[in-house]
Residue frames as qw, qx, qy, qz and C-alpha x, y, z in Angstrom:
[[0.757, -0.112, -0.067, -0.640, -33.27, -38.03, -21.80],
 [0.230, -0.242, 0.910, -0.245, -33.43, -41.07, -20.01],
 [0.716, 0.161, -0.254, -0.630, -35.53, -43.37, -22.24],
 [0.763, -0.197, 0.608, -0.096, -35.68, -47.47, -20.77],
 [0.157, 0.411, -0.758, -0.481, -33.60, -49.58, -22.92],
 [0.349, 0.254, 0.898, -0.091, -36.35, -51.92, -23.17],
 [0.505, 0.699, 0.286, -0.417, -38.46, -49.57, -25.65],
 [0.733, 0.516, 0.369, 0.245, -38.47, -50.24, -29.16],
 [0.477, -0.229, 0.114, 0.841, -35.11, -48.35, -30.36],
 [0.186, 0.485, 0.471, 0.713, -37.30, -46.23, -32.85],
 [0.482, -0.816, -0.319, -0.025, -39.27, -44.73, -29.83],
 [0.682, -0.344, 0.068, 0.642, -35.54, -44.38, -28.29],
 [0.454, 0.174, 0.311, 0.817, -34.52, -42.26, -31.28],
 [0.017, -0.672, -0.600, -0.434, -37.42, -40.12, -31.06],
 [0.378, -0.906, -0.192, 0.000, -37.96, -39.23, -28.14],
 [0.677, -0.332, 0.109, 0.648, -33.70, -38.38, -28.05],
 [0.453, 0.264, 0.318, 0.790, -34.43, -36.18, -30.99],
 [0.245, -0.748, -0.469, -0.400, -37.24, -34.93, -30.62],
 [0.501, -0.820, -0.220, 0.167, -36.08, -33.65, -26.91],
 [0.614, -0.431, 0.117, 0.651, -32.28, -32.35, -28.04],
 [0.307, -0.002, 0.436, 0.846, -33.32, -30.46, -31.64],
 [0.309, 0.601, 0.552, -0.488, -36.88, -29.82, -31.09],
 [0.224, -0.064, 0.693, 0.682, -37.64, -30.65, -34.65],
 [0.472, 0.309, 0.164, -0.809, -40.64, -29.30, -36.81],
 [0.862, 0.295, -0.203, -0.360, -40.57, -32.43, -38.47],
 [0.050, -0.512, 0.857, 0.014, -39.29, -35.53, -38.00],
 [0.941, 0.192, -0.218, -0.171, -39.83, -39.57, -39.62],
 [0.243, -0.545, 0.799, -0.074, -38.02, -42.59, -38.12],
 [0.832, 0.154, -0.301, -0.440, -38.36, -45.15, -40.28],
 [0.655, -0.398, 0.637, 0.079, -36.72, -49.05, -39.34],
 [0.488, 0.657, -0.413, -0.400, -35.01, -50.28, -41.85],
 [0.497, -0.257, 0.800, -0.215, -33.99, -53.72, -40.20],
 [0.809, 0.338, 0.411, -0.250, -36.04, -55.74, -42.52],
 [0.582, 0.781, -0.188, -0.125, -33.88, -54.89, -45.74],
 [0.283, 0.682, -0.657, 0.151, -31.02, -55.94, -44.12],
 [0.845, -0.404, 0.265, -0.230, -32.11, -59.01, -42.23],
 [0.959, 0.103, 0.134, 0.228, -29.17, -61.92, -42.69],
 [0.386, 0.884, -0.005, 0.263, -26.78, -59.07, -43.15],
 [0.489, 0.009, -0.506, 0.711, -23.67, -57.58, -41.34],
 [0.031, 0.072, -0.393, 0.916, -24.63, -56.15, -38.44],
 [0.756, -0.262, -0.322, -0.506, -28.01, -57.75, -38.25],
 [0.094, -0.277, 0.830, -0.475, -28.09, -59.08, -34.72],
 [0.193, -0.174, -0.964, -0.050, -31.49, -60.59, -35.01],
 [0.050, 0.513, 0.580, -0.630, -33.76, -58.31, -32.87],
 [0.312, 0.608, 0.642, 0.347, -35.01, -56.57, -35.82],
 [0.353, -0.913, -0.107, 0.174, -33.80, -53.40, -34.39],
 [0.854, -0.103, 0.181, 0.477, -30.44, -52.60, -36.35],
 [0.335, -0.027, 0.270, 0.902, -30.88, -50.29, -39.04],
 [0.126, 0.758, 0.389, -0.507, -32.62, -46.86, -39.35],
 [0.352, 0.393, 0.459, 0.715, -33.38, -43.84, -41.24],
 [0.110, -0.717, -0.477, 0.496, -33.94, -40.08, -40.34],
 [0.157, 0.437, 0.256, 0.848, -35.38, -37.16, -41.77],
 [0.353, -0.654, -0.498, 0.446, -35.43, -34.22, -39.63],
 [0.095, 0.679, 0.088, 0.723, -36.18, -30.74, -40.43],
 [0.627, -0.522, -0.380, 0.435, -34.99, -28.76, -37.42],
 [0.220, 0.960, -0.056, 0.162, -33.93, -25.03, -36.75],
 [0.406, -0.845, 0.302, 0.172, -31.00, -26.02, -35.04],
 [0.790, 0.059, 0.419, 0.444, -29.72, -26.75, -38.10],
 [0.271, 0.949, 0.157, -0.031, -29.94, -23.20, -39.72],
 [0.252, 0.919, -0.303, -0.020, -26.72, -22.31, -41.33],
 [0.625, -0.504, 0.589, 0.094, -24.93, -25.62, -40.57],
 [0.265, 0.442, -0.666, -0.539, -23.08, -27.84, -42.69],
 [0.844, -0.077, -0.441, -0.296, -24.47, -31.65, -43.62],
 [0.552, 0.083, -0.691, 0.458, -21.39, -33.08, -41.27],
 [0.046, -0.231, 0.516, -0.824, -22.26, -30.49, -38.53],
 [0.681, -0.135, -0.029, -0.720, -25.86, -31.21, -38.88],
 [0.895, -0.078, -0.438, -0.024, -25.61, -35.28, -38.66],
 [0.436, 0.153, -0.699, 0.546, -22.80, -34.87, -35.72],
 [0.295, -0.119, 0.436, -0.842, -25.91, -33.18, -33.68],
 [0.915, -0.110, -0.156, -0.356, -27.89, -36.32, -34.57],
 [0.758, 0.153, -0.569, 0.280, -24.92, -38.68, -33.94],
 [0.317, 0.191, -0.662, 0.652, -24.51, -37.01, -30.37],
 [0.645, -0.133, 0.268, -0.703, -28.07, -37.38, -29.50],
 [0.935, -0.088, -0.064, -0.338, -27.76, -40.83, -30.14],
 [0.212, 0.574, -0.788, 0.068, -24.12, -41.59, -29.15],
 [0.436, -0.338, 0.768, -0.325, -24.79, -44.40, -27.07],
 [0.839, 0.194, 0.450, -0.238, -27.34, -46.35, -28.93],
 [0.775, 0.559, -0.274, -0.107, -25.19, -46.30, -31.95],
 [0.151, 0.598, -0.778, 0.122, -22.40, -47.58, -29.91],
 [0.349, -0.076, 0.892, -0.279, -24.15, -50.52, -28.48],
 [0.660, 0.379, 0.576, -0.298, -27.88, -50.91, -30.54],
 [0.643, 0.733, 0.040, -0.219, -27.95, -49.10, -34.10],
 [0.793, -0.030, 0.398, 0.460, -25.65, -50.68, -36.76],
 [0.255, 0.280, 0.388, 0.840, -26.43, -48.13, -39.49],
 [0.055, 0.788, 0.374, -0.486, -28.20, -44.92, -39.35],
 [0.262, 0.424, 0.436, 0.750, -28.90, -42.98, -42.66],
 [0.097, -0.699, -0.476, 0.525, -29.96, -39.46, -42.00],
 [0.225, 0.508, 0.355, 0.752, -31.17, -36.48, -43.81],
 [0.289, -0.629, -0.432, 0.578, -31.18, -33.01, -41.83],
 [0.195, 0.558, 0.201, 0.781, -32.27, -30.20, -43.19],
 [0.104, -0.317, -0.529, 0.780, -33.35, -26.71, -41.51],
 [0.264, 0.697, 0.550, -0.377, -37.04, -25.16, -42.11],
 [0.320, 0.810, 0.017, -0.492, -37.60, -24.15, -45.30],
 [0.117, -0.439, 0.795, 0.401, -34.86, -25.85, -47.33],
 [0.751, 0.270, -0.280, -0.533, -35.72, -28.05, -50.36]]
């Protein structure tokens, strides 16, 4: 998905998930504020996240497998925008 690096990275993240795991639930939260003055606080207010996606293409994966299919829907922005990225993936129906 070709999303304009000008849009607010949280938009970014969305629409990246939302189009590669077609999720039946998903929350992006920014988390930037908690860590303002921090490492890896660049100032834009745009640094550090948080996902919880419930997804079927996660059915019978482990946690690692399941975050490396978030981490390669967002390879780029974590190499250049997102400092941290906390994620919780589960697959329909889990607790």
């Amino acid at each position: 998905m070709n999303q304009p690096a000008t849009a607010p990275i949280v938009d970014q993240i969305t629409a990246r998930l939302t189009d590669v795991l077609e999720p039946s639930r998903l929350d992006v939260t920014n988390d930037s504020h908690h860590h303002a003055g921090h490492m890896g606080d660049d100032g834009t207010g745009e640094t550090h996240f948080s996902v919880a996606i419930e997804s079927p293409r996660f059915a019978g994966l482990s946690r690692v497998a399941r975050q490396r299919l978030v981490n390669q829907a967002l390879a780029d922005l974590l190499a250049t925008r997102i400092h941290a990225l906390a994620i919780k993936a589960r697959a329909p129906g889990e607790a």
